[in-house]
C-alpha positions as CSV (number, residue, x, y, z in Angstrom):
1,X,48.8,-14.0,-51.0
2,X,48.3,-10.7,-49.2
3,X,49.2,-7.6,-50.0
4,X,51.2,-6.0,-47.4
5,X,50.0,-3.0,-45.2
6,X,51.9,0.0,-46.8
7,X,54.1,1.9,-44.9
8,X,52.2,4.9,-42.8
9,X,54.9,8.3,-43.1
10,X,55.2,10.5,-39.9
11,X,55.7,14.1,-39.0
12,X,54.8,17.1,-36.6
13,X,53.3,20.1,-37.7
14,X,55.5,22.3,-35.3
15,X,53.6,25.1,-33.6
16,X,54.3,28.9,-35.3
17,X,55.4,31.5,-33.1
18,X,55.7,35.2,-33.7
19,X,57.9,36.6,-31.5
20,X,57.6,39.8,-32.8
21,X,54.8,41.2,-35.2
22,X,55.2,44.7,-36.9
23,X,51.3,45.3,-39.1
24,X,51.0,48.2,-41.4
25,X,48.3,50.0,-42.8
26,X,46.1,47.8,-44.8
27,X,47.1,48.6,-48.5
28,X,44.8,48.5,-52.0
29,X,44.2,45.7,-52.3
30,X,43.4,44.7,-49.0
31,X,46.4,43.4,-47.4
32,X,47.9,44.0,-44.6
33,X,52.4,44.2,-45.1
34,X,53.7,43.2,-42.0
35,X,57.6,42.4,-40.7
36,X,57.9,39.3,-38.2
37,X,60.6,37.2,-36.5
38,X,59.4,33.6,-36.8
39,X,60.2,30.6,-34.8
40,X,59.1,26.8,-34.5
41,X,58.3,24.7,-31.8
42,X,59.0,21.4,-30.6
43,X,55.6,20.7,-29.9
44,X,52.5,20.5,-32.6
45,X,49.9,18.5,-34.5
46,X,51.1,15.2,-35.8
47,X,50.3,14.0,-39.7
48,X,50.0,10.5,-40.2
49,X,50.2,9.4,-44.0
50,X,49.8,6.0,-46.1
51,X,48.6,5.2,-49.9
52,X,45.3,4.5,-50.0
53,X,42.3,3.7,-53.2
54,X,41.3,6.9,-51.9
55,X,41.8,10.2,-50.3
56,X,40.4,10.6,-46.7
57,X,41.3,12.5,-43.8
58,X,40.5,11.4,-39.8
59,X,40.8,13.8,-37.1
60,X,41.9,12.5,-33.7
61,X,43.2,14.3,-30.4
62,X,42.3,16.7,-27.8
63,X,40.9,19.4,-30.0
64,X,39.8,16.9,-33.2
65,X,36.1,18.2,-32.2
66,X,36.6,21.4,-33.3
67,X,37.4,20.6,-36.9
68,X,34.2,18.7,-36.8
69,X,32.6,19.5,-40.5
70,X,35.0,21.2,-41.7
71,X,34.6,19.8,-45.6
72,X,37.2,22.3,-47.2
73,X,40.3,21.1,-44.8
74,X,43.6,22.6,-45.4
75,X,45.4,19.3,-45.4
76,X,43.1,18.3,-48.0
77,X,42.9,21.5,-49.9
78,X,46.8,21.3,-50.0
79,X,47.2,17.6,-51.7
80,X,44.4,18.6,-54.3
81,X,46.5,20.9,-55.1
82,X,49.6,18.8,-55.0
83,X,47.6,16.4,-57.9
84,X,46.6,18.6,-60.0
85,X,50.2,20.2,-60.0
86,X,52.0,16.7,-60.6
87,X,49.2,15.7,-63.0
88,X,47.9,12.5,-61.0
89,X,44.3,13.9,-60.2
90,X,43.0,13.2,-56.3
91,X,45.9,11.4,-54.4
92,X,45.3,8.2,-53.0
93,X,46.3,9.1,-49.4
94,X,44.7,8.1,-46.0
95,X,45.5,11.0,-43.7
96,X,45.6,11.0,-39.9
97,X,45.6,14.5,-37.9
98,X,46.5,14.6,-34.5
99,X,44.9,17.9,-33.2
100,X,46.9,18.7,-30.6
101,X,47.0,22.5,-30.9
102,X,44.0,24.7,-29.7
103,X,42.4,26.4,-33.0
104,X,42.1,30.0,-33.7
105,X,45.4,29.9,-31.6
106,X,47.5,31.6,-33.6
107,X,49.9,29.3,-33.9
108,X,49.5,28.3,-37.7
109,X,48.1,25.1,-36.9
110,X,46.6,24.4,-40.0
111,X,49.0,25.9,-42.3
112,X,51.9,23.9,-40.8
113,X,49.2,20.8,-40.9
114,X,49.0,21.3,-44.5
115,X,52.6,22.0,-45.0
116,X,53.9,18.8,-43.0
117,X,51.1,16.7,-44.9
118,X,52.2,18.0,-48.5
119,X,56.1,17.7,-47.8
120,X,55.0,13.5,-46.6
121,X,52.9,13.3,-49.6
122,X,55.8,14.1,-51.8
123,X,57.7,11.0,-50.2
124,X,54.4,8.6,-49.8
125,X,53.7,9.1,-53.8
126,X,57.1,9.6,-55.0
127,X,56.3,13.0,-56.6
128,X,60.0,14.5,-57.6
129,X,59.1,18.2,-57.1
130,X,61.6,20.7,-56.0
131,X,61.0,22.6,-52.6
132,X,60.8,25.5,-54.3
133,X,57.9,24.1,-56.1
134,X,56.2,22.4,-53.4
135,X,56.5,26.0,-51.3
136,X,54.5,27.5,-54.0
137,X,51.9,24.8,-54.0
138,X,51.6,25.8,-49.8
139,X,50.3,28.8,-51.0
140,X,46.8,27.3,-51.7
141,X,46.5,27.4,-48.1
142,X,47.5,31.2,-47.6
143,X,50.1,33.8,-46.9
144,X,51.8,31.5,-44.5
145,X,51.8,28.5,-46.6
146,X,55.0,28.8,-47.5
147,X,56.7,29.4,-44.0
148,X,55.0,26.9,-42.5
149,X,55.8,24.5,-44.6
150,X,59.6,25.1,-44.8
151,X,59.0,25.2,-40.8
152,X,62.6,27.0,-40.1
153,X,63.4,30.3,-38.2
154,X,62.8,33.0,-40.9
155,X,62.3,36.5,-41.7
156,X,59.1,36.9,-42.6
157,X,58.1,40.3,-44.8
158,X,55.3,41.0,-47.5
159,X,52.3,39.2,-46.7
160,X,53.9,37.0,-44.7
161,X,55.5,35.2,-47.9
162,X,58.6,37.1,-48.4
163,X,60.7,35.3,-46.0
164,X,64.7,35.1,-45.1
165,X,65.5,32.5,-43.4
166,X,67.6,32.8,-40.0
167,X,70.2,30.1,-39.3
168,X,71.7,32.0,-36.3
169,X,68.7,31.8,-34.7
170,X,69.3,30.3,-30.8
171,X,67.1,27.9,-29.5
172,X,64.8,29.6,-27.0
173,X,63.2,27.7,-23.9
174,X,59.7,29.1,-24.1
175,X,55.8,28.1,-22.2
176,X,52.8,28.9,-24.5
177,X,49.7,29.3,-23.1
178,X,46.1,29.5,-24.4
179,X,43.5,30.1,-22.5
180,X,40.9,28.8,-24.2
181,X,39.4,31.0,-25.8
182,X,39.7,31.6,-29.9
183,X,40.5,34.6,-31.5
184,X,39.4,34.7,-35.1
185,X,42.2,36.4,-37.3
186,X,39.4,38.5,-39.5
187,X,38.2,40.0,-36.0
188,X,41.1,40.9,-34.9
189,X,42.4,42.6,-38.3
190,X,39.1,44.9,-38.2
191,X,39.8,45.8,-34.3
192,X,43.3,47.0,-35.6
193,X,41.9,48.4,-38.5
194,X,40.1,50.5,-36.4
195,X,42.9,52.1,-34.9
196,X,46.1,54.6,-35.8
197,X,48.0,52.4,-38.4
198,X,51.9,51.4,-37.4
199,X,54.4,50.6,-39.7
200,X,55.4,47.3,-41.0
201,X,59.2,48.3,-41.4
202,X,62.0,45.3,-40.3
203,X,64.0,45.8,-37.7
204,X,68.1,45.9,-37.7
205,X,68.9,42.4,-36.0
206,X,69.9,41.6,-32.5
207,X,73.8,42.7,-32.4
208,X,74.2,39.0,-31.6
209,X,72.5,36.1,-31.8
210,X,73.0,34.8,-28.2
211,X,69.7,33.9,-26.2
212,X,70.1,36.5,-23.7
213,X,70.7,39.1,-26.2
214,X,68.1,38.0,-28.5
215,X,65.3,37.8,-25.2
216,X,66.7,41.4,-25.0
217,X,66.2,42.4,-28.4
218,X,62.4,41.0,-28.8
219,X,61.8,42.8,-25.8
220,X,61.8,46.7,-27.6
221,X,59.6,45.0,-30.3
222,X,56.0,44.7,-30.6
223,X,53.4,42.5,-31.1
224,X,50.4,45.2,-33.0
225,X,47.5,42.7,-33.3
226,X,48.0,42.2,-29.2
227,X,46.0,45.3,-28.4
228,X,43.2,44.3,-30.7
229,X,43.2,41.0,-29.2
230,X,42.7,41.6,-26.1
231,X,40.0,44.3,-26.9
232,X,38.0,41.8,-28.4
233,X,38.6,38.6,-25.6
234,X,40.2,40.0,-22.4
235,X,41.1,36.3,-21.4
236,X,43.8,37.3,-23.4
237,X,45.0,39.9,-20.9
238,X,44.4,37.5,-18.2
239,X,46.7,35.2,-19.8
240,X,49.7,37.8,-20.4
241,X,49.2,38.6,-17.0
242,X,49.2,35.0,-15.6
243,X,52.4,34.5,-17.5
244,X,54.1,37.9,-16.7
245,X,53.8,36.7,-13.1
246,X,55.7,33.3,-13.5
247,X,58.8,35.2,-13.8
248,X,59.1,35.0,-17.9
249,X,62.1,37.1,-19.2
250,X,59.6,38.5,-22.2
251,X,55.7,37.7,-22.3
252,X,53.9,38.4,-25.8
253,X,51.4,37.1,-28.0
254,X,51.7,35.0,-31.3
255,X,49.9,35.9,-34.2
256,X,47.1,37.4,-33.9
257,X,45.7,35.3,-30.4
258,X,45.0,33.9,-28.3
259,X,48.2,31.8,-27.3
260,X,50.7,33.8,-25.2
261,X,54.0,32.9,-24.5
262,X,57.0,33.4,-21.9
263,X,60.5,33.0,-23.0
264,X,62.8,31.8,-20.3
265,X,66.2,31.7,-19.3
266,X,66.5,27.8,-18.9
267,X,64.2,24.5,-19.7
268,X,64.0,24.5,-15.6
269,X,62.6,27.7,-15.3
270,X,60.0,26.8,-18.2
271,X,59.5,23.8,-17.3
272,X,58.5,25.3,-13.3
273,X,56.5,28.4,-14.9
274,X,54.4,25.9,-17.0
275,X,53.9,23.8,-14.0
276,X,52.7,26.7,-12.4
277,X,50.1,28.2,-15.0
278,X,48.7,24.5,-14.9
279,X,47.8,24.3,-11.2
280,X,46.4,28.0,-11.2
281,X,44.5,27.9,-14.8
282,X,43.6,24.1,-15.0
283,X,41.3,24.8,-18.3
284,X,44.0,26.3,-20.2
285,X,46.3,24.6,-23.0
286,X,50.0,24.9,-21.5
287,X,53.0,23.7,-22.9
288,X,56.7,24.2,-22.4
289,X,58.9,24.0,-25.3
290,X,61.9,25.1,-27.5
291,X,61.8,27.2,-30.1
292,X,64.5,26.9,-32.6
293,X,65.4,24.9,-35.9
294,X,67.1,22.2,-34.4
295,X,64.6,21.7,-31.6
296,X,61.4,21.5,-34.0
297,X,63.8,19.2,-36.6
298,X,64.4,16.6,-33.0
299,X,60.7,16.5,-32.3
300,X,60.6,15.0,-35.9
């Protein structure tokens, strides 16, 4: 008799996005404490998962060639982890990445990879670990480890790993664009390091939590790797400025580059300014989406 296929476990690796990014002064023991609002997408990577005699990890999809080599995965690096924590040794997983999301994007791509494919893991080999416990394995993978791997609208303080999450947050209607080019985080941390150091202080919050209040808000806060960005890959600027023009209600960058994105007033609106960039920048990875806990949790 046959042994049946076992069942293959599903989710998407929502895209991060900063929509604000206060950096301070790089600190002893070189850090950098920053303050950020963070939001989710309901568009990402997608992590295919089934048990397996072995662990293995295939890369598909538009941008699978740019992971080409990479031996020391995070998706990997996070269910090692996940073993040696739950005492099993190398799980027996065969793991499918969708690479959807352009790299060196600033979108956490690979943190929420590796957070998506250590929350199915849990499920695929019935590991009974707390969240809490499975947040702090996430952290193999880096500051944002944790975030992404809890993927809600949070707070996020320290390191990055201090995080408050933010159940009031609206859904925003949002077009992220990347033009292409990749902006590697350790660059762009020198750039600013090279410049007048800002503060890392939090913000009081929005005096309500409605979208065109919050659009409002964001819009008096800052983005301080942006500058350094664009110092470093002008396409950048170009990209700001592309999305400035569709009529966006606030245009910023996430992270530390080199996706932008334009917050909206309705899914028509985004859905027309992404439309837009597409015909004028055909070479660019655009996107319209939602941003928001219940929109990333739908996408599911």
């Amino acid at each position: 008799m046959s042994t049946p296929r076992p069942d293959t476990l599903s989710a998407l690796a929502p895209a991060k996005v900063n929509l604000f990014l206060h950096v301070g002064a790089i600190d002893a023991d070189g850090y950098h404490p920053l303050s950020s609002l963070v939001a989710f997408a309901d568009v990402g990577d997608r992590v295919r998962m089934s048990r397996a005699d072995r662990l293995s990890l295939t890369v598909t999809g538009p941008f699978a060639s740019a992971l080409e080599g990479e031996g020391d995965n995070l998706i990997l690096r996070v269910l090692r982890e996940l073993g040696q924590v739950a005492g099993i040794g190398e799980p027996c997983l065969a793991v499918t990445l969708e690479k959807s999301l352009p790299i060196a994007a600033g979108l956490g791509g690979g943190s929420s990879d590796a957070g998506s494919a250590l929350r199915l893991a849990a499920r695929a080999l019935e590991i009974d670990l707390p969240d809490a416990e499975l947040a702090r394995i996430s952290r193999v993978v880096g500051a944002d480890g944790p975030m992404c791997f809890a993927a809600r609208s949070a707070w996020a303080e320290g390191v990055g790993d201090r995080l408050t999450f933010e159940p009031a947050f609206p859904p925003l209607h949002a077009v992220l664009a990347n033009p292409g080019r990749p902006s590697p985080t350790g660059a762009v941390y020198r750039a600013y390091d090279a410049g007048a150091p800002k503060t890392a202080a939090r913000p009081a919050p929005a005096a309500d939590w409605s979208t065109a209040t919050v659009i409002d808000w964001l819009a008096s806060k800052r983005n301080d790797l942006q500058g350094p960005a664009v110092s470093l890959e002008p396409e950048i600027g170009v990209a700001l400025s592309a999305m400035a023009a569709t009529g966006a209600r606030l245009t910023r960058m996430s992270g530390s580059g080199a996706t932008v994105f334009g917050l909206f007033e309705d899914a028509e609106a985004a859905a027309r300014a992404a439309a837009n960039l597409r015909g004028e920048h055909g070479n660019w990875w655009v996107e319209a989406t939602v941003l928001g806990d219940d929109a990333a949790q739908a996408a599911q």
